[in-house]
N, C-alpha and C positions, 0 to 999 in steps of 0.2 A: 333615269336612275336618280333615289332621291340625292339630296345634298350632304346627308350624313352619310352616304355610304362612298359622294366623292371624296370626303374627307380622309378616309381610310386607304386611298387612293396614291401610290409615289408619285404618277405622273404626274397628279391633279395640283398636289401640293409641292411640289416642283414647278409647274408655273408659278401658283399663289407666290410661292418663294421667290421667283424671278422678279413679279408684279410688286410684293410688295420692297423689296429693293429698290427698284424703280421709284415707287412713289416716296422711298426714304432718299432719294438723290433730289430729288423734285423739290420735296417738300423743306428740303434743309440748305443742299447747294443754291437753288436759284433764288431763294431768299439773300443767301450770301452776297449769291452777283451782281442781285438787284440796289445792297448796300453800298458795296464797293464801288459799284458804277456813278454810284448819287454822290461818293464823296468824291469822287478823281473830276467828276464836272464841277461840284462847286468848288473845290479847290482851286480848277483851273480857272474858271471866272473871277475867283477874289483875287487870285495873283493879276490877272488884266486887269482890275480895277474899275471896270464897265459895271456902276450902278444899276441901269437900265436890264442887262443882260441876267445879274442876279437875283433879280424879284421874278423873270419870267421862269428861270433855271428855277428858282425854288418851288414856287407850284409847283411844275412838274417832277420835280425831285418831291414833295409830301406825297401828291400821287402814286409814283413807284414805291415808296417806303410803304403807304396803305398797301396797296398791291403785296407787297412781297411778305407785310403781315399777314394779310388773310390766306395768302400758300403757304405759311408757315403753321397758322394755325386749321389749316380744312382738316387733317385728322380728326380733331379735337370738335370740330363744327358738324364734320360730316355723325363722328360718332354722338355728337348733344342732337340730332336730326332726328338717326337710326332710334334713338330711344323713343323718341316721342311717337313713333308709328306700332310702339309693344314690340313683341319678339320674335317679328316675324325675317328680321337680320341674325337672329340669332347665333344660327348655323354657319353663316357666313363669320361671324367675326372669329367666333369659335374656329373654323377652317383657318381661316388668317393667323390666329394667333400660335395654331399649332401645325404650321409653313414653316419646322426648322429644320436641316438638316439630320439632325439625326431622327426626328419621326419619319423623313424621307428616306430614309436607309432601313427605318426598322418596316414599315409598309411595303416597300419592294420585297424585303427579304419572308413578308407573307402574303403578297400579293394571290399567289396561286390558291390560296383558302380562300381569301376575298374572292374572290371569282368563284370559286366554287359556293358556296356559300349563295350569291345572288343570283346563281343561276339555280340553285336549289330552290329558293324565294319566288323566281319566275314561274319555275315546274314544278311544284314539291311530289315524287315522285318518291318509291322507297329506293330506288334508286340511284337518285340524284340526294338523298339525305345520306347514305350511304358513302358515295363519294365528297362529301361533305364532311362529313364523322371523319373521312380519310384523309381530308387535306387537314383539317384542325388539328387532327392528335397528329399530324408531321411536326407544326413548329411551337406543339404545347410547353416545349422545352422553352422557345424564347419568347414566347407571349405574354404579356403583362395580363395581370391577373383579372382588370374588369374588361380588357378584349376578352380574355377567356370566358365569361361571363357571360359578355355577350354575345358571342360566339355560342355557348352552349346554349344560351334563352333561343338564339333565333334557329338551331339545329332543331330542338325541342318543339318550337311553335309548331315548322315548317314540315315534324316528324309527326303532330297530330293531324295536320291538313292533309298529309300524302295518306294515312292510314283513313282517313275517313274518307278521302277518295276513292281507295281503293275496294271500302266498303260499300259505298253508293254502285262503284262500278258492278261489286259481285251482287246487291241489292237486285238494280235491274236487272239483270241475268237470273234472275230466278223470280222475274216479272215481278217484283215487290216495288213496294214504296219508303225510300230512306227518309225517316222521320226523327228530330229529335232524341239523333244515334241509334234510335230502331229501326231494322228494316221491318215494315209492315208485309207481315204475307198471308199467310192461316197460321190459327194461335194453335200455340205447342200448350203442350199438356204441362202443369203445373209439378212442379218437384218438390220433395216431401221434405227433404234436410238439407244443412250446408256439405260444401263439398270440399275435400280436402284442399287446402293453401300449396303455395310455392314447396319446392322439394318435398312435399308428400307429405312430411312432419312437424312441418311449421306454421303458419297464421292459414287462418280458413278463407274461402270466401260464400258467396251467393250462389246456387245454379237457379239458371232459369230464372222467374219470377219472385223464388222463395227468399222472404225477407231474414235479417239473421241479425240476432244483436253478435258487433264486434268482439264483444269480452267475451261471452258466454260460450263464442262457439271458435272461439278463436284458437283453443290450446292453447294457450300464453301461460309461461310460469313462472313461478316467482322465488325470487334468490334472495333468502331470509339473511338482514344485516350486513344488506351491501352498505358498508359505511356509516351505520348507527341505523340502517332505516328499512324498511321492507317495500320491494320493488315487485312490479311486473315487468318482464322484462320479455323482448321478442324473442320469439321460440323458433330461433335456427336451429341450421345443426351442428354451434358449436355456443358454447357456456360464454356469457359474457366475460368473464374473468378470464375463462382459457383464453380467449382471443387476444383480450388486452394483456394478458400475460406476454404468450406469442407474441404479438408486432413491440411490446416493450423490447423487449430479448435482442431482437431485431434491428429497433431503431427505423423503425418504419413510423417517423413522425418528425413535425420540422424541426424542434431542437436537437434532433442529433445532428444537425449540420447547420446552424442557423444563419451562416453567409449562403450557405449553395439552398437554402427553401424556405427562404425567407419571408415568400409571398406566394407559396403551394398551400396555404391551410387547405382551397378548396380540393386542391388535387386529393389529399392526403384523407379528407372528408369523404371524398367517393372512394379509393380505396379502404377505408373502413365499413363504410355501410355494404358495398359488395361484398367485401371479404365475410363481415358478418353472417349477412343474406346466404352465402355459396357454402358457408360455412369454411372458408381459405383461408389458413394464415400462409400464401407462397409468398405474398406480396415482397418486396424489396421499396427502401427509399425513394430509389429513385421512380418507381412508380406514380408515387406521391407525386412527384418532383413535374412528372409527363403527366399529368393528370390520367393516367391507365388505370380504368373502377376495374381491372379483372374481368371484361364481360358485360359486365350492366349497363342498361341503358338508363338516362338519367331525367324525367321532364321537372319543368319549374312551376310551381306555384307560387301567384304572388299578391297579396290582397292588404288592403289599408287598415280592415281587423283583425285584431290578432290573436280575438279569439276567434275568427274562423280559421284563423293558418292554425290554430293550434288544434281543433277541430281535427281536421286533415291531420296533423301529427299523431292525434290520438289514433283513429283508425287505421292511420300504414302501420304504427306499432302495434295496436293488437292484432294486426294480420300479418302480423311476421315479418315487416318490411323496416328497415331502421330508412331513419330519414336525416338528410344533412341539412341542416337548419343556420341560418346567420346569425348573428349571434355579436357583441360588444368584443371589437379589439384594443383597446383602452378604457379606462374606469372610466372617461369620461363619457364612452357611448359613440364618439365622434369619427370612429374609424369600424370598418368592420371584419369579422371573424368568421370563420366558418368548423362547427363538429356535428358529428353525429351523434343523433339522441336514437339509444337501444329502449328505453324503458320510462316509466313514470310510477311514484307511488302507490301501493295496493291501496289506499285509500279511496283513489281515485277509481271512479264504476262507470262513468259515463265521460264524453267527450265534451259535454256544455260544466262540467265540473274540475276539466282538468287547467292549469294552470302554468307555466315555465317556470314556477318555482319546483313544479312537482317533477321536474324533468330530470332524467339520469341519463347523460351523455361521456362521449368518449371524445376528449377535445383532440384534434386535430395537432397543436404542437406541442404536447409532452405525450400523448397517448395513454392518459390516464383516463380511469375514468371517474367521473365525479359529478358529483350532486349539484343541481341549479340553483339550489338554496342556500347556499355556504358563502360566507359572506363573499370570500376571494375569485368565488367560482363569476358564473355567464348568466348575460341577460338578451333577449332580444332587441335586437335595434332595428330601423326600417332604413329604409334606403336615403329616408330624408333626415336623419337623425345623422346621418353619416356624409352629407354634405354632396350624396348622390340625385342628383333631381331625377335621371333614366332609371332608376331603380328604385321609386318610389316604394314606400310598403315594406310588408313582412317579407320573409323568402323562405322557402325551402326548395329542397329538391329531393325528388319521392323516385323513389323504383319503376319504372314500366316492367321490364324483364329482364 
């Protein structure tokens, strides 16, 4: 089992926690008793008055005082060590530092996702991803937002490995060869046009071989002077305004309660983009709140360009798919946000042209929706801009089904 996933571990860190008490007993009390002890002897010697007796006593009394320095200070020695070998303590210190009680109460109380979760890792199975999606959305309610994060990246990862297993398996079954996502068998006959998108009436895609530009064949349409400006906007089956009308109404966003979802943006981003996608305004708050998308399933994309994540934005949107995208939680960049982006400017004709200014999203905590270009409005941030080193990069999270 690696070491970050002992980390996440009550028992694990219930030792750590025992251990490092210990060594705070160690390294502070025996220092104490080793001063103490050095003064009650030469004290005692100088009251006898035995010159001879106190030059021998003092050596060894400098001796114990060194001594009970350097156990005072090994924290300090062991961690100036730990550096110089790079980062490969990392995890350990990181483990040690976050050995307090209350991570160990909050770990126990989702232990059974953890387990779930790396036995999915071991097996990725669509069954085992399944009950994994099961145990996650049980304690979505009490999970801090970048376990939820990670939790969903590695449900995701472990959700493509199972489905491309399970392809390789039906591959061989029909005596093929699984190749770079293709099974190789005898070539199928070439298709003429695109073929209709998600719920029948919304973004297109490819069948078979046949290549398809995204705009052109996508149905996407466009809602003149959303906001001074002309958009293209994904073609569900519900009007972006109606929607965001709806969950306004609602209150299906974190500021209507901003003590009880305070740190659901994501949640609240998957329930928008599904609702959109399904064309459903059922949603409720506390949906947001349980990260519940209504249905959908959600993978991650994550890349250090950010025009290629935006790339990928462009295509889920003109194929009918909105995408929840991260995004600046403070002007300065340094924390992060998460909403869904429905649209980008008619302007905009291709995917190497489109931009995050051009973007027209539904942010997560007021449930408006609003322009990337407005001076007050969202910017993208990467995972390193926000002081996240596991979350390097751009991010989104795009629709599977």
């Amino acid at each position: 089992m690696k070491l970050s996933n002992l980390c996440q571990s009550g028992s694990f860190l219930r030792a750590l926690y025992f251990f490092r008490n210990v060594l705070k007993i160690i390294f502070i009390v025996v220092p104490i008793i080793i001063v103490i002890t050095v003064i009650v002897n030469l004290a005692k010697i100088v009251i006898s008055g035995k010159e001879e007796d106190f030059k021998a006593a003092l050596g060894v009394s400098v001796k114990k005082l060194i001594a009970g320095l350097v156990i005072f200070l090994m924290p300090t020695i062991a961690s100036y060590v730990f550096s110089l070998t790079g980062e490969s303590f990392e995890d350990l210190k990181v483990c040690m530092e976050n050995a307090t009680e209350n991570n160990i109460k909050y770990y126990d109380s989702i232990a059974e996702a953890i387990t779930a979760l790396e036995n999915m890792e071991n097996n990725p199975t669509t069954a085992t991803v399944q009950r994994a999606e099961n145990a996650v959305s049980k304690i979505a309610g009490i999970a801090r937002e970048d376990d939820m994060i990670s939790f969903v990246k590695r449900i995701s990862d472990s959700s493509i490995k199972a489905n491309e297993n399970a392809l390789i398996i039906e591959c061989k079954a029909k005596n093929g060869r699984y190749e770079n996502g293709i099974c190789m068998t005898i070539e199928l006959p070439r298709d003429t046009g695109p073929a209709n998108g998600p719920n029948g009436n919304g973004g297109s895609g490819s069948s078979g071989n046949t290549s398809y530009d995204p705009v052109l064949n996508s149905g996407g349409t466009t809602e003149l002077n959303i906001l001074g400006e002309n958009f293209t906007v994904v073609n569900t089956p519900i009007r972006v305004l109606d929607y965001a009308n709806a969950i306004g109404s609602k209150g299906v966003f974190q500021a209507s309660n901003k003590t009880k979802y305070s740190d659901k943006c994501l949640g609240f981003a998957y329930v928008h983009a599904c609702g959109m996608y399904r064309g459903s305004t059922a949603a409720s708050p506390d949906d947001g709140a349980n990260y519940n998308s209504g249905g959908c399933s959600f993978a991650t994309y994550v890349n250090d360009s950010k025009e290629d994540v935006l790339e990928k934005v462009f295509n889920e949107v003109a194929n009918g798919r909105p995408v929840v995208l991260q995004v600046n939680g403070n002007k300065q960049g340094t924390s992060r946000h998460f909403v869904t982006v429905v649209g980008f400017k008619s302007s905009v004709t291709n995917a190497s042209s489109l931009t995050e200014q051009d973007l027209l999203i539904i942010d997560s905590y007021d449930g408006k929706v609003e322009r990337m270009d407005t001076a007050s409005s969202r910017f993208m941030t990467s995972g390193k801009d926000c002081g996240k080193k596991d979350y390097s990069g751009y991010r989104i999270q795009y629709i599977k089904s």
